[in-house]
N, C-alpha and C positions, 0 to 999 in steps of 0.2 A: 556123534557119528564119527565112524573111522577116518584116519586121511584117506586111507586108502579109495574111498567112493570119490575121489576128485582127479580127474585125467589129467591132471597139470603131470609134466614131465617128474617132479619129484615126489608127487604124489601128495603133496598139500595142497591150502587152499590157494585159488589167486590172489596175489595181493591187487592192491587198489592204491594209482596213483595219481594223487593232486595232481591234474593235469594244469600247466600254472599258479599255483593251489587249487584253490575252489572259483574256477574263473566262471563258473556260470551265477553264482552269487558275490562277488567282488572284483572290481575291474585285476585284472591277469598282472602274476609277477608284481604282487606288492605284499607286502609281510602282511596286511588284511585278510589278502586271498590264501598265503599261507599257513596263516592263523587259523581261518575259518576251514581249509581241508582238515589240519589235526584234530580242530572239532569235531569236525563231520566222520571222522576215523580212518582218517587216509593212512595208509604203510606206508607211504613213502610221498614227498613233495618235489612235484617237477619245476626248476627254474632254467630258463634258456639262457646261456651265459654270451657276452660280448665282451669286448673291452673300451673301457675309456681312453682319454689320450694320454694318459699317466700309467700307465698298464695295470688299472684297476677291475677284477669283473663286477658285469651287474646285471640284474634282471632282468631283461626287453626281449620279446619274441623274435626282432629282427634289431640290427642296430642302428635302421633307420625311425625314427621314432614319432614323428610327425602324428601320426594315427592313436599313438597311446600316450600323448602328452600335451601340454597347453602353452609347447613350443615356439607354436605363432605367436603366439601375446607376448614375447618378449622381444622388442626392439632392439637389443643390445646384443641378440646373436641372430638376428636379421642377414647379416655380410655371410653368415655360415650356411646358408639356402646353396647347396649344391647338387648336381646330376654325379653319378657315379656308376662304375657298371663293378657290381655285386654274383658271381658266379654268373656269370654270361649274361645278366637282364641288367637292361640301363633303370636307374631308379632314381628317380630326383625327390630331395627332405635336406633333414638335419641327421647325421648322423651320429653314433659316441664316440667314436676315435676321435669326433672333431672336438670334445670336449676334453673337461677337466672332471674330475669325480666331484670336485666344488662345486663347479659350473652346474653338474646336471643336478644336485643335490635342491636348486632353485626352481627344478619345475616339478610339475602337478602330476601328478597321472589322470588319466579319462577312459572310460568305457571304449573298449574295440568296436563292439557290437550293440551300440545304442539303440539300433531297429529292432532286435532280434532281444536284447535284454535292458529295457529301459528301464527296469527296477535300481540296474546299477550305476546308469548315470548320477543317481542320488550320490552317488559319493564321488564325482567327479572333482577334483582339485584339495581332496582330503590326503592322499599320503604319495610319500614321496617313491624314487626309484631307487630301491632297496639292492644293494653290494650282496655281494655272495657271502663274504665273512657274515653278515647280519644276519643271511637266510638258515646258514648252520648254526647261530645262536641259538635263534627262534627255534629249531628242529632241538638241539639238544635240551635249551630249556623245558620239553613237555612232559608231563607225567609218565610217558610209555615209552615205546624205542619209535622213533618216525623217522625213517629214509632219506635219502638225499640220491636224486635221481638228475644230476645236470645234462645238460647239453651241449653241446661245444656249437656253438652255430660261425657257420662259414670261417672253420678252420682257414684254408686256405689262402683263402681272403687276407685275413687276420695274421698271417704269420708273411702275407707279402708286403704288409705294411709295417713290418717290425715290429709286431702286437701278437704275440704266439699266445694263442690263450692254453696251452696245455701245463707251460710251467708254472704260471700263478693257480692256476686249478689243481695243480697236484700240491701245490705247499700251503691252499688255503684245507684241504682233507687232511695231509699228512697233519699239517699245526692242530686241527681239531684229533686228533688221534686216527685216523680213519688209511688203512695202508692193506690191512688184510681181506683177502675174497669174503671171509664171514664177517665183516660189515656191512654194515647195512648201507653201502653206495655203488649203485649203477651208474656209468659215463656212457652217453650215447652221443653219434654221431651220424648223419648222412653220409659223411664221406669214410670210404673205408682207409685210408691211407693214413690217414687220422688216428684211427680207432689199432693199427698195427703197430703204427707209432708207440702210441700210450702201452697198449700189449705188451710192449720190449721194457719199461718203464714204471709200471704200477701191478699189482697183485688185484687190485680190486676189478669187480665184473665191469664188461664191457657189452654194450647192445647195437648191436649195428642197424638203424634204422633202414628203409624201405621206401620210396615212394614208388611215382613212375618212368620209366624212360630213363634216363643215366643220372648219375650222381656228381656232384661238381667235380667230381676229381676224375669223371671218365668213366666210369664201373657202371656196366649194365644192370639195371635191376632185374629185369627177366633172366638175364644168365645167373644172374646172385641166387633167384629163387629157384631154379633146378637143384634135384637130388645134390647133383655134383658142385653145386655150386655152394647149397650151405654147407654141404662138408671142406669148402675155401673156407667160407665164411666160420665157422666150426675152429680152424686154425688159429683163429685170433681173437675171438668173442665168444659169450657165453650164451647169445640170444639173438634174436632178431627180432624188432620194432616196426611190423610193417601195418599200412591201413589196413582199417579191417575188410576192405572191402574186396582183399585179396584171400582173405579167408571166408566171407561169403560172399560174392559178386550180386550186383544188382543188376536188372534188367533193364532197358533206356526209359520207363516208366516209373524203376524207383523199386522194383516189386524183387525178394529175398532170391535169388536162385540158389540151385543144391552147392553145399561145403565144396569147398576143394579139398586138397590133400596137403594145403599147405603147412595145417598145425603136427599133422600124422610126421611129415615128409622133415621136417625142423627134432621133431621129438627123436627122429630116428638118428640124425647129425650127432644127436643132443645139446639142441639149440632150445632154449625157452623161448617162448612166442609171447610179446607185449604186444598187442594191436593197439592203434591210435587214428581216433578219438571219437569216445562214447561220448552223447549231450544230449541232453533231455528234450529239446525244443525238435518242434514238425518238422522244420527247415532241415535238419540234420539225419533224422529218422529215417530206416526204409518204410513205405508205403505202407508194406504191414503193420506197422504200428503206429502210423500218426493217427492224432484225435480231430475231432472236429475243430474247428475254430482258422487261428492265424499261422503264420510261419513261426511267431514267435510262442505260440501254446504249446505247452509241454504236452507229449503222447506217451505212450506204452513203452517208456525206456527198460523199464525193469524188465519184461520182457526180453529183450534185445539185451539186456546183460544175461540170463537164464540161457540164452540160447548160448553165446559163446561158448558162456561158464560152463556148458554141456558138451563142448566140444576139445576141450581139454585146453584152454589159453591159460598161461600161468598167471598172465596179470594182463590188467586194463588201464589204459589210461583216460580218467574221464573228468572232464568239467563239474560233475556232480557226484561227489567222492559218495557223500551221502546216502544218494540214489544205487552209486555200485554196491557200498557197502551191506545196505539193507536190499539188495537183491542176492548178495553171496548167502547172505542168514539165511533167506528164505528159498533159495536152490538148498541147501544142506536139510534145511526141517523138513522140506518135501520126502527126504529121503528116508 
């Protein structure tokens, strides 16, 4: 089939990204879960980067870590139990800036989502918390070309405690060879002062994520997603990262409402649209395609990728690279 049958803004296929790796089959952000997306045939692997208190990065969705480690069982960082206010929310754990890259090299990792995927507690206290040098190992050591899609989580944060996570992130890509737009590396970020920053500083693509309500640094997201507002956005990125739920909204029961204009209205900027995060389990699902059973039963994912992929997203970020993968095959054989 031509590229041309695929609405993505450049007119190829979407890629498909490890979203943590393969976090719906291996507890998130461990070279495991990295491992198993390259299997599964992910373009590219998402790691959320933090820093240690050495200015080391590393893997953990937040950098409080309590929830994806076996933290508590160690008495000997017990005194490091603290409250901290993290982009405007008070949060109380163990955090990484309070460690050593040794230090956290000592604990375990564990399943996020125990309720919802208890296949994967089976590997709870198997592998450790894997450095961003080690993640681009893993990525270049593979048989094919596989992406490296980081995250800069709570810039701001992070550069007010004298831990700027942009300079060790740009000299762990440059030392891998990675400097130019046609490599294979996206830097995404929630906050966009961040992402304008890196802009001035690096050649490679930039994705400015999306949530809801404002973004740590102040920026509206509703004004970000007007006409006028990705063509701002457009000045300093190559894309936008938002839920997909902005691309098809739900109804307060869960049930698919009609597209918006947001993938149209991005393409027009010329902005790629990465929505996040596709996952196979009911819990996650709109209405339309959950199956019978628990929160934690997989339903009619592939579905729910078809649709997007129909509506012209350039890439997805999903839990279940696998499940994206083998739903892009079979949107293309349809055709």
């Amino acid at each position: 089939m031509a590229a041309a049958f695929w609405l993505t803004l450049s007119g190829a296929a979407p890629i498909v990204i490890g979203h943590r790796g393969a976090s719906g089959e291996r507890p998130e952000h461990t070279l495991a879960s990295y491992a198993q997306a390259i299997a599964d045939g992910a373009d590219f692997i998402e790691p959320d980067l933090v820093s240690t208190r050495d200015g080391i990065l590393v893997a953990r969705h937040e950098n409080e870590i309590s929830g994806t480690t076996n933290i508590a069982d160690h008495p000997e960082f017990a005194a490091r139990h603290t409250t901290k206010v993290i982009d405007g929310q008070q949060i109380t754990g163990w955090f990484t800036e309070d460690f050593s890259l040794a230090e956290l090299k000592t604990l375990l990792v564990r399943e996020r989502l125990p309720q919802l995927r208890p296949a994967n507690t089976a590997y709870d206290g198997q592998f450790e918390i894997p450095t961003f040098a080690e993640i681009i190992a893993l990525a270049q050591a593979a048989p094919r070309t596989v992406g490296l899609y980081p995250e800069t989580k709570h810039p701001s944060y992070f550069a007010s405690i004298g831990l700027p996570l942009e300079p060790p992130l740009l000299a762990a890509l440059t030392a891998a060879g990675y400097s130019k737009r046609s490599d294979p590396v996206f830097i995404q970020s929630f906050e966009a002062a961040n992402l304008k920053a890196l802009h001035q500083r690096t050649d490679l693509l930039l994705i400015q994520l999306v949530a809801t309500g404002t973004s740590p640094d102040g920026q509206s997201y509703e004004t970000m997603m007007t006409p006028a507002g990705l063509r701002e956005v457009a000045t300093y990125a190559d894309g936008i990262g938002p839920n997909k739920d902005r691309i098809i909204p739900r109804d307060p029961h869960g049930n698919l409402l009609a597209p918006t204009t947001l993938v149209a209205d991005a393409h027009a900027a010329n902005l790629k649209v990465h929505p996040w995060t596709f996952r196979s389990e009911n819990y996650f699902l709109p209405l339309d395609f959950r199956s019978a059973g628990t929160a934690a039963t997989h339903g009619n994912a592939a579905a729910e990728y078809q649709l997007f992929y129909s509506l012209g997203v350039d890439a997805v970020f999903s839990d279940y690279p696998a499940a994206a993968v083998s739903a892009r095959a079979a949107a293309k054989a349809a055709k």
